[in-house]
N, C-alpha and C positions, 0 to 999 in steps of 0.2 A: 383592492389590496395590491400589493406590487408582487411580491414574490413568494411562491409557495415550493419548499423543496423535499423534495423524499430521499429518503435514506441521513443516517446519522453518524458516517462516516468519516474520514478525513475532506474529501471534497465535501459535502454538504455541510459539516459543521464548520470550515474555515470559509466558505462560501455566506454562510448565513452571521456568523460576525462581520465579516468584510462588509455585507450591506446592512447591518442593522448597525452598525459603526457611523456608518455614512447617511443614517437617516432612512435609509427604505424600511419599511413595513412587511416582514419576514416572518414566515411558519416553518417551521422544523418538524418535520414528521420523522420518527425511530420507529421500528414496530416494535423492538424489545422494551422494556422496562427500566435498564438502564444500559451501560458500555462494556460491562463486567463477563469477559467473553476472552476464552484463554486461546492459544496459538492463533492469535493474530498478528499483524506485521506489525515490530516495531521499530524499524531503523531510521530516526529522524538526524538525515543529512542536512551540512553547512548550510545550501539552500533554503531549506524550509526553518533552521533556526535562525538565518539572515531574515527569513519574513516574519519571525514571531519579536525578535530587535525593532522590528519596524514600525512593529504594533506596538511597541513598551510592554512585553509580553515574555522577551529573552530570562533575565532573572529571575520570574516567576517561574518559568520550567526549567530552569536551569537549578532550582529547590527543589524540583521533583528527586524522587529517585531515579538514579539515572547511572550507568556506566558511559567512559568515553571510552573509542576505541580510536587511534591513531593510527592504525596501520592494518592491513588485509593480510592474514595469511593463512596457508592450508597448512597440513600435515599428511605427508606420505610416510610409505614404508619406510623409508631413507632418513627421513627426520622433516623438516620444517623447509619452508619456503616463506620469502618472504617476495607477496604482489605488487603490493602499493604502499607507501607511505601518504599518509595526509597531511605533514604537517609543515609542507613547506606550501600550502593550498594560501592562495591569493584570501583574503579576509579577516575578521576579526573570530571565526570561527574554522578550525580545521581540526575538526574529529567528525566520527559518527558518534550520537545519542542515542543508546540504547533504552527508550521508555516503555513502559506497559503500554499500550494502544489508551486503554479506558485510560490511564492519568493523562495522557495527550487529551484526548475530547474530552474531560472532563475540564480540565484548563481553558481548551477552547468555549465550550459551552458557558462558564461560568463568567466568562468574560463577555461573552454577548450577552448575559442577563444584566450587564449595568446599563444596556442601552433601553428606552422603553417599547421599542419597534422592533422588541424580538419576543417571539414566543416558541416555545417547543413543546410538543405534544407527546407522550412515550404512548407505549403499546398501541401505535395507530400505525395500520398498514396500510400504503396505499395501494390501490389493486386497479384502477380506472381512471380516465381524463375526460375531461367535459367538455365538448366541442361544440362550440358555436359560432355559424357564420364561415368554415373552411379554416379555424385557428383554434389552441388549444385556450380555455380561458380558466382552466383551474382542475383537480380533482377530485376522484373520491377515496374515502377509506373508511375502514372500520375501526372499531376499540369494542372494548366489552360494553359500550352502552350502546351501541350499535352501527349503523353507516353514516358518514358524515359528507359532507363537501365543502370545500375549499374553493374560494372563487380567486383569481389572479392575473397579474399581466402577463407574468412569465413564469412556469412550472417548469424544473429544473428536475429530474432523474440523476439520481447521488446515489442508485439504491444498487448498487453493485452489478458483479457480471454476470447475474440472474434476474438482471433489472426487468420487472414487469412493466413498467410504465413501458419502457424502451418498446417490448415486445407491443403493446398496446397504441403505441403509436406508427409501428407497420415498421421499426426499422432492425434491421438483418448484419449482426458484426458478421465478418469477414474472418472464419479463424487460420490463425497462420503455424500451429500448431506446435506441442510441444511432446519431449519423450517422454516425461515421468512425470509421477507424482510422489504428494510428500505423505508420510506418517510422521504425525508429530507424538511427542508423549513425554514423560518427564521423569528425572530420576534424583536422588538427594544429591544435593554438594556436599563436599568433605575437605575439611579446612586445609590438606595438605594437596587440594585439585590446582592446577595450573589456573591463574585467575581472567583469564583473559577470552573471549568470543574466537571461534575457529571455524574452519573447514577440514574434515577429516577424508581425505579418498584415499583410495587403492582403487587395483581393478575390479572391477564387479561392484563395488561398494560408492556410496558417498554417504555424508552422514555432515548434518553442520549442529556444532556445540552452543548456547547461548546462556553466559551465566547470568544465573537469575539469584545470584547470592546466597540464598537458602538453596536450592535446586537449580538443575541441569533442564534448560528446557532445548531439546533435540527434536532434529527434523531428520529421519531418515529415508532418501531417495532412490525410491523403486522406479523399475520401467514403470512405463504406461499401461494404465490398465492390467497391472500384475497383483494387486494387492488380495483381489478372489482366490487370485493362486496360494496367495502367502498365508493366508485363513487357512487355506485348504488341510494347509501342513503344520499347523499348529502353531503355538504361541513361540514354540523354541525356532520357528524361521526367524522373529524378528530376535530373541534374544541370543542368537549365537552370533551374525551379524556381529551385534552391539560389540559381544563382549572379543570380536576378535578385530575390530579397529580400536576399540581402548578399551585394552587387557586392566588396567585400572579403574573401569568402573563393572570389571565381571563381579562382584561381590553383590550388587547395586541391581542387577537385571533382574530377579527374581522378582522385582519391585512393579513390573509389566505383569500383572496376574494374569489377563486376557485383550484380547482386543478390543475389549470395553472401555479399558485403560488407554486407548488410543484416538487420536480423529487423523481424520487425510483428509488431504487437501489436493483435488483433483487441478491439478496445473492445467489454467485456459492463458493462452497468447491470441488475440483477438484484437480487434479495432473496426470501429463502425465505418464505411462511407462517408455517410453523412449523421452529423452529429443534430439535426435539427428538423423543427417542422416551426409552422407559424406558433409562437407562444410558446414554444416547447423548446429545451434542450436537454440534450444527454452530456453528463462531465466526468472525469474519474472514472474506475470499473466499467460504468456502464458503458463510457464512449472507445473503451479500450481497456480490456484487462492485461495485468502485466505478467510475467513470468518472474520469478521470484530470484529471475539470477541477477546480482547487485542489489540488491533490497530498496529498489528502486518505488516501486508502487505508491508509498505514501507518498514519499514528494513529486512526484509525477503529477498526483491528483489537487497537492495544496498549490499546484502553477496552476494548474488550471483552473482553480477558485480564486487568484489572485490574479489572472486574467480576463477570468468574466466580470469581477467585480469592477476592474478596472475601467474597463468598456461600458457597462451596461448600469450601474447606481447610477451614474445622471441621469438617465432616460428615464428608470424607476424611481428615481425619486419626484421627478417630476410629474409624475404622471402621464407622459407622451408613450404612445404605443410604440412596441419594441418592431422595429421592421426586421424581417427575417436577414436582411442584409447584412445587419448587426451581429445574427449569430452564426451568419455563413462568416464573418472575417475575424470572429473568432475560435472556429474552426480553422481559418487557413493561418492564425497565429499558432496553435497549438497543436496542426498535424506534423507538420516536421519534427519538432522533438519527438512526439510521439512515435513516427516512424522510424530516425535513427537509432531513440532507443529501445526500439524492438527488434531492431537488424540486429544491433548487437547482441540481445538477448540470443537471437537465433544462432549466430554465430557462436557463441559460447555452446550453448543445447546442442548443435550442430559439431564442433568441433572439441569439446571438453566434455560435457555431461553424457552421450551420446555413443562415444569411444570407450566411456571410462565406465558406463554401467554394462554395457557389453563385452568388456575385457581386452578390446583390439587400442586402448591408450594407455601406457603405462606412466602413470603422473609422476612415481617418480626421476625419471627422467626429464625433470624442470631445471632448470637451473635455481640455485637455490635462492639468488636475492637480484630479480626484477628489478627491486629500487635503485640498482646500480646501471641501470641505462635509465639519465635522465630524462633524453624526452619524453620515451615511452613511460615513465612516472608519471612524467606533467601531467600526458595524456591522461592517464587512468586514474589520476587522482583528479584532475577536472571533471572527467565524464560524470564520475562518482560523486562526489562532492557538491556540483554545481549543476549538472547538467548540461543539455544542449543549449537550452536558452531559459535561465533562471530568469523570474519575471520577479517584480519589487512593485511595494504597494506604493501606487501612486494613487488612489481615491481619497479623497480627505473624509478625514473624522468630523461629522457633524453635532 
């Protein structure tokens, strides 16, 4: 069989259309049931709606439910700041897409079942790879009917940045570390709320907005490793917070009954070495998890499914063995973006997030509109937008 992938993510779900599009012979293993999984990322940037256009796939998500956002900006003490504008962004797209995750993979998904060389498996974990002869030749997993195996050319780890395969194949991300982590959790929208996606700081505080039309879904950023503390102190650490960056949703915070009402999300900034073994690669999450500053993550990992595919469906589909050369060069196609935008991550973490949850940054001391120094726009609405090096699908549809 050509290709067997784990995880049912953005990389592996755009990874497993791209080559069952193209003719390869492709298994999708999820270990959940189905995508329906709440504070997960949803920011689908110009780049990655440029690759779903390319698929003839644009106007079908562009039906989803969706908000555009046009422009970045925070909120201080002082009032508003505006970052970046996107709309003067080179393409036929300049916004960000705010989607549910599950209606994104569920588009994707639905769209590799018109090929017949796709199948996807739900509730199947994989936990093992099957080595024969110094190369990886497929895996194993389980389901409730019990352990299965999967044989293949190339097995693909898509299963994020607790990826087991990875760990099973002996390889070791590099972490490059980060300050905080998030509590996500949610509170009612109210038809007189400001309608638009935010960043809320002060000193001591960060907090980002995301409207979800009926509801406020909120990410509030603790240090590192502080969140034992904030338990400690009870449910009113996080709701006084809340309600003293927006005194308009204090009515709203009782709606937090406990920290049961919450998940966190422990912020990993990482990147593998080496992305490969014979038969084997790591892509998305697992080859590099991202820090959530620019909400970069999903399109990170749909270049990286739109660059393996690019590379590798001819050799899968023909059935010629994959030489590891093939996924060393596309490793050294997709380490640089990877690395510069992690630098900037860190930079940011380093210099904004880092100052400002400690209290030694006073945000509002910004100037208040960015978008008036052009280049520095260009800049940041490319980084954001496009990235370092947007990749376009070149594999043809078979």
């Amino acid at each position: 069989m050509g290709c067997v992938i784990a995880g049912g993510g953005p990389a592996g779900v755009m990874l497993a259309l791209l080559l069952a599009r193209s003719g390869v012979e492709v298994t999708l293993l999820e270990k959940h049931g189905d995508f329906l999984r709440d504070f997960r990322g949803d920011t689908i940037h110009p780049s990655t709606i440029q690759v779903l256009d390319e698929l003839g796939l644009a106007q079908e998500f562009l039906r989803l439910p969706h908000r555009k956002a046009y422009q970045l900006s925070l909120v201080t003490d002082r009032g508003e700041v505006r970052l970046a504008s996107l709309r003067r962004l080179r393409g036929a797209y300049n916004y960000i897409a705010f989607v549910p995750q599950w209606d994104f993979l569920n588009l994707l998904t639905s769209a590799a079942g018109r090929y017949p060389g796709f199948r996807m498996v739900l509730n199947a974990e994989a936990y093992d790879l099957i080595r024969e002869d110094g190369a990886v030749r497929g895996l194993r997993y389980r389901d409730a009917s019990g352990e299965h195996e999967i044989r293949a050319d190339l097995t693909v780890a898509a299963d994020g940045r607790h990826s087991v395969l990875r760990e099973r194949a002996g390889l070791r991300p590099e972490n490059l570390g980060a300050p905080m982590d998030v509590v996500w959790f949610r509170l009612p929208r109210e038809s007189g709320d400001r309608d638009d996606t935010f960043l809320r700081i002060a000193p001591g505080r960060i907090m980002v907005a995301i409207n979800r039309e009926s509801y406020w879904q909120l990410a509030f950023v603790i240090l590192k490793g502080g969140y034992d503390e904030m338990t400690a102190r009870g449910i009113d650490a996080l709701r006084r917070p809340v309600s003293e960056l927006m005194p308009w949703m204090a009515d709203r915070v009782a709606g937090i009954e406990s920290y049961d009402d919450v998940s966190v999300l422990t912020v990993a900034l990482d990147r593998l070495r080496r992305w490969h073994r014979p038969g084997f690669l790591c892509i998305g999450d697992a080859a590099h998890a991202m820090s959530p500053v620019f909400g970069v993550g999903i399109n990170l990992a749909v270049q990286d499914a739109v660059a393996t595919a690019n590379l590798l469906a001819g050799p899968l589909r023909s059935g010629a063995p994959i030489p590891e050369s093939a996924l060393h060069r596309l490793q050294r196609r997709r380490m640089p973006p990877t690395r510069l935008t992690q630098a900037a991550q860190r930079l940011v973490q380093d210099r904004v997030i880092s100052p400002a949850l400690t209290r030694s940054l006073d945000p509002s001391r910004l100037p208040p509109d960015l978008t008036k120094i052009p280049l520095l726009n260009r800049l940041t609405a490319g980084f954001i937008g496009h990235g370092v090096r947007p990749e376009h699908v070149a594999v043809r549809e078979v």
